[in-house]
py3Dmol code that shows the C-alpha trace and the ligand (Angstrom):
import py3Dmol

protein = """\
ATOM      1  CA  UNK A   1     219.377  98.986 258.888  1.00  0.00           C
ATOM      2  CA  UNK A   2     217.052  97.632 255.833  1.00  0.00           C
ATOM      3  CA  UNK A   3     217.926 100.795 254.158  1.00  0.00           C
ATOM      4  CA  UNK A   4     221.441 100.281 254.181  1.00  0.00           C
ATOM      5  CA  UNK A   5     221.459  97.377 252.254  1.00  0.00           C
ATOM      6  CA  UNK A   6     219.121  99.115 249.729  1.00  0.00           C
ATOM      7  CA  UNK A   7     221.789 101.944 249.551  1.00  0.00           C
ATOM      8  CA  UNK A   8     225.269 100.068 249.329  1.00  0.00           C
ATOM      9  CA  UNK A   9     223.738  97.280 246.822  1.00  0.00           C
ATOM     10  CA  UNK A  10     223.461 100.064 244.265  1.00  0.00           C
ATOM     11  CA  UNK A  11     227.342 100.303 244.064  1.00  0.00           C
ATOM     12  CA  UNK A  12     227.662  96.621 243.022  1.00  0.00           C
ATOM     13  CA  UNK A  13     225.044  96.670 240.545  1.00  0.00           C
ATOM     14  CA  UNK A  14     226.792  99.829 239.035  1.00  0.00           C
ATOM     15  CA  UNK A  15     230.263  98.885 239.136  1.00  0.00           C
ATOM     16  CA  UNK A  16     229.800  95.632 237.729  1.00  0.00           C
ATOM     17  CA  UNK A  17     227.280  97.135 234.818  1.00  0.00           C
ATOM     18  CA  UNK A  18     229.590  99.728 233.939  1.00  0.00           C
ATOM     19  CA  UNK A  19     232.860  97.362 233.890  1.00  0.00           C
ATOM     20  CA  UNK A  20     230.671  94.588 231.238  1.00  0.00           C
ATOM     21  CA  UNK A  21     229.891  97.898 229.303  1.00  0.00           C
ATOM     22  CA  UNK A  22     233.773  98.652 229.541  1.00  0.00           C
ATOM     23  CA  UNK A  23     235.266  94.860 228.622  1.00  0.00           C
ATOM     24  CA  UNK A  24     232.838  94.545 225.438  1.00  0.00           C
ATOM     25  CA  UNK A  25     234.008  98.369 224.257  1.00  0.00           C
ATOM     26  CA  UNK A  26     237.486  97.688 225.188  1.00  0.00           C
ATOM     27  CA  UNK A  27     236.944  93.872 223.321  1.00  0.00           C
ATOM     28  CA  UNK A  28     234.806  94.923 220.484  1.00  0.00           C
ATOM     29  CA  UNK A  29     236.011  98.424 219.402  1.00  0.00           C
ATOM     30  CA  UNK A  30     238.808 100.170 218.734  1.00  0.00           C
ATOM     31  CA  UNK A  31     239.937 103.971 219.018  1.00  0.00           C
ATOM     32  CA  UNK A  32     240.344 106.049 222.073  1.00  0.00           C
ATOM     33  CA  UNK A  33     237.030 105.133 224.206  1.00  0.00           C
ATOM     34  CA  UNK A  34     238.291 101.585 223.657  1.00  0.00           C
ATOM     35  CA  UNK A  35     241.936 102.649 224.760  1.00  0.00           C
ATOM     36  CA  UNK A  36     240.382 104.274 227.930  1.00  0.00           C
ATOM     37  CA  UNK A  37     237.610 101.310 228.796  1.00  0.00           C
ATOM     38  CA  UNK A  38     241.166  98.749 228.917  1.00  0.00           C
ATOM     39  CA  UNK A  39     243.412 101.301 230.644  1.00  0.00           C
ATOM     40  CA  UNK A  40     240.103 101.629 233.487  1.00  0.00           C
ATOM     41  CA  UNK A  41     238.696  98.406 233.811  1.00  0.00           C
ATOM     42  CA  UNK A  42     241.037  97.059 236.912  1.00  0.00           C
ATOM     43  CA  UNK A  43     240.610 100.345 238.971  1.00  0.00           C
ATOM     44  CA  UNK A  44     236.603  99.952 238.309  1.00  0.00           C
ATOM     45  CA  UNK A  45     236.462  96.222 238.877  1.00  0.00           C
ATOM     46  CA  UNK A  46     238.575  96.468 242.466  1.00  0.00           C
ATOM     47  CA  UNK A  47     235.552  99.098 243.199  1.00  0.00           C
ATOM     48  CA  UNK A  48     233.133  96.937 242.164  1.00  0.00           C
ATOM     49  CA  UNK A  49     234.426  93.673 244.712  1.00  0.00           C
ATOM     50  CA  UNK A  50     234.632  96.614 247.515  1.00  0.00           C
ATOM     51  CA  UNK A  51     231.221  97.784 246.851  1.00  0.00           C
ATOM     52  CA  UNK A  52     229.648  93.900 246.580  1.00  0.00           C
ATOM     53  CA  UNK A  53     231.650  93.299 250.319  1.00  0.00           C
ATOM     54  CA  UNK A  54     229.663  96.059 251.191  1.00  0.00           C
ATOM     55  CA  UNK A  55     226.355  94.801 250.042  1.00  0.00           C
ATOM     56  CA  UNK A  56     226.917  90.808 251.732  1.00  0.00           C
ATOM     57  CA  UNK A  57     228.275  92.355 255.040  1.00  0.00           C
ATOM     58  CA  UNK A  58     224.722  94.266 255.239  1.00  0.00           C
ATOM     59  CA  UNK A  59     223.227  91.535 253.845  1.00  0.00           C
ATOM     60  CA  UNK A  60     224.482  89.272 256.649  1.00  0.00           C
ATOM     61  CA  UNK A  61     224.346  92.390 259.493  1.00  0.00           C
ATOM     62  CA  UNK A  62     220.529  92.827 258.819  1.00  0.00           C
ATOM     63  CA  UNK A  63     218.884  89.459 258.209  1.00  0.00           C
ATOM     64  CA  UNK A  64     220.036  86.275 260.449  1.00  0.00           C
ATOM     65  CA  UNK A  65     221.282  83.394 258.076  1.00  0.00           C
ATOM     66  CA  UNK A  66     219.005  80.908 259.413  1.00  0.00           C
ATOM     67  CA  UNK A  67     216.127  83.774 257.956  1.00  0.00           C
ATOM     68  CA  UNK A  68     218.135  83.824 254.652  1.00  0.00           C
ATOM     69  CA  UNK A  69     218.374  80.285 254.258  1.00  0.00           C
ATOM     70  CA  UNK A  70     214.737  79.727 254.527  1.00  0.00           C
ATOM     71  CA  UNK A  71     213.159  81.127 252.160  1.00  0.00           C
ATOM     72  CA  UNK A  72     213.905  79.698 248.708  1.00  0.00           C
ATOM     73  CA  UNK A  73     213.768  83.471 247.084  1.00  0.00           C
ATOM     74  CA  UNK A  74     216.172  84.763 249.433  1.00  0.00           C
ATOM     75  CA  UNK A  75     218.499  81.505 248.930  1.00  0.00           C
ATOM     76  CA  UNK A  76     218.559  82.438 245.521  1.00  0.00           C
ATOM     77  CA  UNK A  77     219.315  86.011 245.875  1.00  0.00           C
ATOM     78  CA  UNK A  78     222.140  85.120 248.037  1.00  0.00           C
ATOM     79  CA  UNK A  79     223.412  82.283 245.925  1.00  0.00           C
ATOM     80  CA  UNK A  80     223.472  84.574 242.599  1.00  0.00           C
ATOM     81  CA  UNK A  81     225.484  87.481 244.949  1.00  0.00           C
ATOM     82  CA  UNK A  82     228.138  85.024 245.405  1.00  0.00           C
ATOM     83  CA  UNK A  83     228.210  83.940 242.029  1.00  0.00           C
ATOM     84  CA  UNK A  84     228.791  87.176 240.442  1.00  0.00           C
ATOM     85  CA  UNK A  85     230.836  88.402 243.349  1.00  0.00           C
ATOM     86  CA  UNK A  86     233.261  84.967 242.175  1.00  0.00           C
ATOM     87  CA  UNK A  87     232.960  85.850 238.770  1.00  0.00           C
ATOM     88  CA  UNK A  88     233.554  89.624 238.878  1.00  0.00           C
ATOM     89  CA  UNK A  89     236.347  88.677 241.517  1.00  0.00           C
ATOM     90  CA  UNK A  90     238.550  85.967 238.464  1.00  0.00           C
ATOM     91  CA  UNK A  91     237.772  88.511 236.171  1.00  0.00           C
ATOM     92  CA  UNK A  92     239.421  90.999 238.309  1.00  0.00           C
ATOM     93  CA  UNK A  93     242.442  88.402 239.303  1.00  0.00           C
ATOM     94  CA  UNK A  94     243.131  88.003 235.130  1.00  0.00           C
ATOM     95  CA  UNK A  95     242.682  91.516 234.358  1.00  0.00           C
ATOM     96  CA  UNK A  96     245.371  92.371 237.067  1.00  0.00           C
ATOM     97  CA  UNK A  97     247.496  89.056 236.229  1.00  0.00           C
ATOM     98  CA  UNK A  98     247.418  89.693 232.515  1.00  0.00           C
ATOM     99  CA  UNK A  99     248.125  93.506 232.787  1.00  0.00           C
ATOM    100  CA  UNK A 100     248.645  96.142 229.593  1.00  0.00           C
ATOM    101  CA  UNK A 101     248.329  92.021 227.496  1.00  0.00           C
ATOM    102  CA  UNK A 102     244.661  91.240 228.991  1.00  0.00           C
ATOM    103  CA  UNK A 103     242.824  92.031 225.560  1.00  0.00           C
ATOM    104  CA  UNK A 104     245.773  90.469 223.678  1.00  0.00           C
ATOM    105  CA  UNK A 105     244.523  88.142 220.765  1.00  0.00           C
ATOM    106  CA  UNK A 106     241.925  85.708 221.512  1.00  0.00           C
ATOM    107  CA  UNK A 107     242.371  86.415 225.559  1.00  0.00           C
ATOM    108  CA  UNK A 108     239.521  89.201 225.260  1.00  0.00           C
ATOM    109  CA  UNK A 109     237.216  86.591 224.557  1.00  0.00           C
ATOM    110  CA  UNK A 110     237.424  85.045 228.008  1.00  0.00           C
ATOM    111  CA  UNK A 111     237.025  88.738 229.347  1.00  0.00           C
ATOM    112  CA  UNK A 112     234.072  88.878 227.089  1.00  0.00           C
ATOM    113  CA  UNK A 113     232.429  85.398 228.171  1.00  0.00           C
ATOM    114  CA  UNK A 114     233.129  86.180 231.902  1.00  0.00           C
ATOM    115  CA  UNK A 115     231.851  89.931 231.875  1.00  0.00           C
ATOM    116  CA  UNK A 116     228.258  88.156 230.126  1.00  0.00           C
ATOM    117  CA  UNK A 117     227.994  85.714 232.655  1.00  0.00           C
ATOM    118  CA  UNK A 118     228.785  88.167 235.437  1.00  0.00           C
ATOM    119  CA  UNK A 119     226.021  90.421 233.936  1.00  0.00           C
ATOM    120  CA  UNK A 120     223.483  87.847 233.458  1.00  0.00           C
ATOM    121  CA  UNK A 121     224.305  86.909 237.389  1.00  0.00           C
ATOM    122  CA  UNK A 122     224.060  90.281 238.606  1.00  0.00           C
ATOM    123  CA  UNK A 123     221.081  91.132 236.850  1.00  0.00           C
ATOM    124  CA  UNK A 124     219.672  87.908 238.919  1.00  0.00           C
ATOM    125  CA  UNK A 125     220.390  88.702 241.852  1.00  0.00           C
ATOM    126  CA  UNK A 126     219.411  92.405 241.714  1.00  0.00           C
ATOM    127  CA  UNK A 127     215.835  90.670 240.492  1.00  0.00           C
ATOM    128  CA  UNK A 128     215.586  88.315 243.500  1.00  0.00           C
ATOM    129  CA  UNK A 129     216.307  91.475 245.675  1.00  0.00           C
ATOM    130  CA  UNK A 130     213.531  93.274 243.995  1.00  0.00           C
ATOM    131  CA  UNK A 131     211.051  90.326 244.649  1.00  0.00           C
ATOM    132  CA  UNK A 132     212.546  89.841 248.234  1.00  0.00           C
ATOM    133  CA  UNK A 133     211.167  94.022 248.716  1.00  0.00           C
ATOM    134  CA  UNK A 134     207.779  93.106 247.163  1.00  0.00           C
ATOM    135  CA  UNK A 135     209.042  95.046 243.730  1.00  0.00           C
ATOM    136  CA  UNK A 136     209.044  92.051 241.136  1.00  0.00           C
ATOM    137  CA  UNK A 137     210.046  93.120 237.535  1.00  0.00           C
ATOM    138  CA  UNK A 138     209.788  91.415 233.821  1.00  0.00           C
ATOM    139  CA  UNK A 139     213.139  90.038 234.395  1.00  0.00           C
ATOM    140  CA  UNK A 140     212.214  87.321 236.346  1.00  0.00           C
ATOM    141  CA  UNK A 141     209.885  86.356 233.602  1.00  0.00           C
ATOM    142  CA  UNK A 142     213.098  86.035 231.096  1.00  0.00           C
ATOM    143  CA  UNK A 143     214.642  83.626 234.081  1.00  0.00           C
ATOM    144  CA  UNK A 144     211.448  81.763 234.026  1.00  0.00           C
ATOM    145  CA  UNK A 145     211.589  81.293 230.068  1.00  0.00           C
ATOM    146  CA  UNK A 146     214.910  79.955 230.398  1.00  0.00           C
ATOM    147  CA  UNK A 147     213.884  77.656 233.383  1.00  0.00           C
ATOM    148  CA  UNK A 148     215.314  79.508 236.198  1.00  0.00           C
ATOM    149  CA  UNK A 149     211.928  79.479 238.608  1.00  0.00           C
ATOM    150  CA  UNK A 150     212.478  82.320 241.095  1.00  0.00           C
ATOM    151  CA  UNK A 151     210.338  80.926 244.134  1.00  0.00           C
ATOM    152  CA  UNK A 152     212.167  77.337 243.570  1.00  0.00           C
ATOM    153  CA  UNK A 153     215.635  77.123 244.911  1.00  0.00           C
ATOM    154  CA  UNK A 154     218.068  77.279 241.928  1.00  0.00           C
ATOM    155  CA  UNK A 155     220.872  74.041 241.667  1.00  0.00           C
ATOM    156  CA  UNK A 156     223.044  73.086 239.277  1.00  0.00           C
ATOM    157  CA  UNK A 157     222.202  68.860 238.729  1.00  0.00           C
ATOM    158  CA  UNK A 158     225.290  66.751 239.252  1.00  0.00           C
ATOM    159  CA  UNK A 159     226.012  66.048 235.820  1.00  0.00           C
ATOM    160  CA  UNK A 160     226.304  69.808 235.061  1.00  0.00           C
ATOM    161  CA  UNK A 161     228.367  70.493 238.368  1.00  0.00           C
ATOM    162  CA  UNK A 162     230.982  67.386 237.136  1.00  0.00           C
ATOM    163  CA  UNK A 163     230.863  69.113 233.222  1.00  0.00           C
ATOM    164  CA  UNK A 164     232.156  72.354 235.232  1.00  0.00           C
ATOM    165  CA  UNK A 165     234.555  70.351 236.765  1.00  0.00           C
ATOM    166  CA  UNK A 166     236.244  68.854 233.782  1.00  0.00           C
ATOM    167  CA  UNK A 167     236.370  71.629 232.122  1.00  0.00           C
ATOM    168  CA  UNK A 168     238.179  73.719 234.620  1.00  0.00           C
ATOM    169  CA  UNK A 169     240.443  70.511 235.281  1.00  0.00           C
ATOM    170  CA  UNK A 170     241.204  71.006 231.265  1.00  0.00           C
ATOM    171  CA  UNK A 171     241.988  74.442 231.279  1.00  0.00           C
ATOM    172  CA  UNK A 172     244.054  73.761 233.988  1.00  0.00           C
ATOM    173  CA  UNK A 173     246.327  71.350 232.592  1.00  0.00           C
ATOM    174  CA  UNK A 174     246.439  73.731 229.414  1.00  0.00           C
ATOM    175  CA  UNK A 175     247.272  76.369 230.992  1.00  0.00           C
ATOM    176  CA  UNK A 176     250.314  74.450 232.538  1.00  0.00           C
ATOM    177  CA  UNK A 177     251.472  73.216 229.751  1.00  0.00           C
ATOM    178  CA  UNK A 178     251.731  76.317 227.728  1.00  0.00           C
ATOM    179  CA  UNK A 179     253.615  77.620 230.288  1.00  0.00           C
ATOM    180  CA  UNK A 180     255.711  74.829 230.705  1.00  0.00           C
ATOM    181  CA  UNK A 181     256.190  75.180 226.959  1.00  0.00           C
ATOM    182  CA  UNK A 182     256.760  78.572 226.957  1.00  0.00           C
ATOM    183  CA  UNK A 183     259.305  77.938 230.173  1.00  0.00           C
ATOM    184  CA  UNK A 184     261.437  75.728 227.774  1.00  0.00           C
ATOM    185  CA  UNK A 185     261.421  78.223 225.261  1.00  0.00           C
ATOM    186  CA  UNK A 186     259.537  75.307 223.366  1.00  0.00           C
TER     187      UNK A 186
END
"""
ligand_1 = """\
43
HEM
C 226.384 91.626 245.946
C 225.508 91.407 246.890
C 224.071 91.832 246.851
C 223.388 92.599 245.940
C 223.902 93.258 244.667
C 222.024 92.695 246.417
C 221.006 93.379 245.764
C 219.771 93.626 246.308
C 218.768 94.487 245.711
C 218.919 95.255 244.404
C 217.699 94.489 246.533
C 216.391 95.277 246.322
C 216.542 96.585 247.037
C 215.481 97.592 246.676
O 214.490 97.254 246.034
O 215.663 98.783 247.052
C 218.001 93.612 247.648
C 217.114 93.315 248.684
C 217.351 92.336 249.628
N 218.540 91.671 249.842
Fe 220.222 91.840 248.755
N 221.903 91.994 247.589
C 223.133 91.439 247.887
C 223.442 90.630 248.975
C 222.533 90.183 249.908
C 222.810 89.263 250.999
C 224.190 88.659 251.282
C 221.638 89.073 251.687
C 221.321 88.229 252.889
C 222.172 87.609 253.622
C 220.620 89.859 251.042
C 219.299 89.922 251.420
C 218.359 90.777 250.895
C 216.966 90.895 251.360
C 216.325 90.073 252.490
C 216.353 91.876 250.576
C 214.899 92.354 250.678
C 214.878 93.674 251.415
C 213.508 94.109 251.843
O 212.678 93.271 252.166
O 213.271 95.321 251.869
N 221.197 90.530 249.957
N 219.266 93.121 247.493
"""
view = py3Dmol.view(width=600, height=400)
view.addModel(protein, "pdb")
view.setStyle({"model": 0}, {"cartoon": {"style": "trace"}})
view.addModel(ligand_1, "xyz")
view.setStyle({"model": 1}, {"stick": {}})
view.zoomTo()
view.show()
């Protein structure tokens, strides 16, 4: 069963590589591989949240959750799947919202500032998966540099949790009023 997990986790990591490689072309350049990258990014992105279900359903089938939750490597690993699979999945949810207008104007840049994040979580948890099967690399050194210690469970302190907070409370409340703007044809 171990080797299942190894196999379907590769579809994630792929997906989601391939669709941060397609948001920055289709962001940053222009011409017909840009065209393409826009036009293919929802179809590849719906694969990607398929193939990360996948991975967690093995994840879960193969080692108990009381196992998982243990060890503060394997908390990580599991914490940083979740994250990207929530990023990748609002990413998906305004690339499908927004349709053909999703790169439209300064838009791209949230496509842009998600698809980093997203990679920068993904690459994570691939990492802690790598040091879970006794195969460490030289990314986890980067996480250490930045302060992210990969044997010491990761957390976000409460000041940073409540800065997320307002901040999505503000974009809310923008994003309602534009439209309640744009409702009243003001
Ligand atoms: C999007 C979801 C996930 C991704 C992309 C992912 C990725 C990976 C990767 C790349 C490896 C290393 C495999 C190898 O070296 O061949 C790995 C190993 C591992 N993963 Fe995940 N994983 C995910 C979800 C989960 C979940 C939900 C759990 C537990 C509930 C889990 C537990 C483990 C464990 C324990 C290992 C070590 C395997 C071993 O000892 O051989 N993973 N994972």
């Amino acid at each position: 069963m171990t080797g299942l997990h190894h196999m379907l986790v590769h579809f994630p990591e792929a997906f989601w590589a391939l669709a941060t490689l397609m948001v920055l072309v289709g962001a940053l350049l222009s011409g017909r591989l840009a065209e393409l990258s826009r036009a293919a990014l929802l179809p590849v992105l719906a694969l990607s949240l398929l193939g990360a279900i996948a991975a967690i359903v093995s994840g879960f089938l193969v080692w108990s959750l009381e196992a998982t939750l243990h060890s503060p490597l394997a908390r990580n690993h599991l914490l940083m799947a979740l994250w990207s699979l929530g990023v990748y999945a609002l990413l998906a949810v305004l690339v499908w919202r927004a349709g053909p207008a999703a790169f439209d104007g300064a838009r791209r840049w949230a496509l842009v500032i998600l698809a980093l994040v997203g990679a920068l979580l993904f690459a994570a948890t691939g990492t802690l998966g790598g040091h879970l099967a006794g195969a460490p690399t030289a990314f986890s050194e980067l996480l250490r540099l930045t302060g992210w210690e990969v044997y010491t469970t990761f957390y976000a302190p409460t000041w940073a949790v409540a800065v997320m907070l307002l901040i999505a409370l503000g974009a809310a409340v923008l994003g309602y009023r534009r439209r309640h703007r744009a409702g009243s044809g003001g």
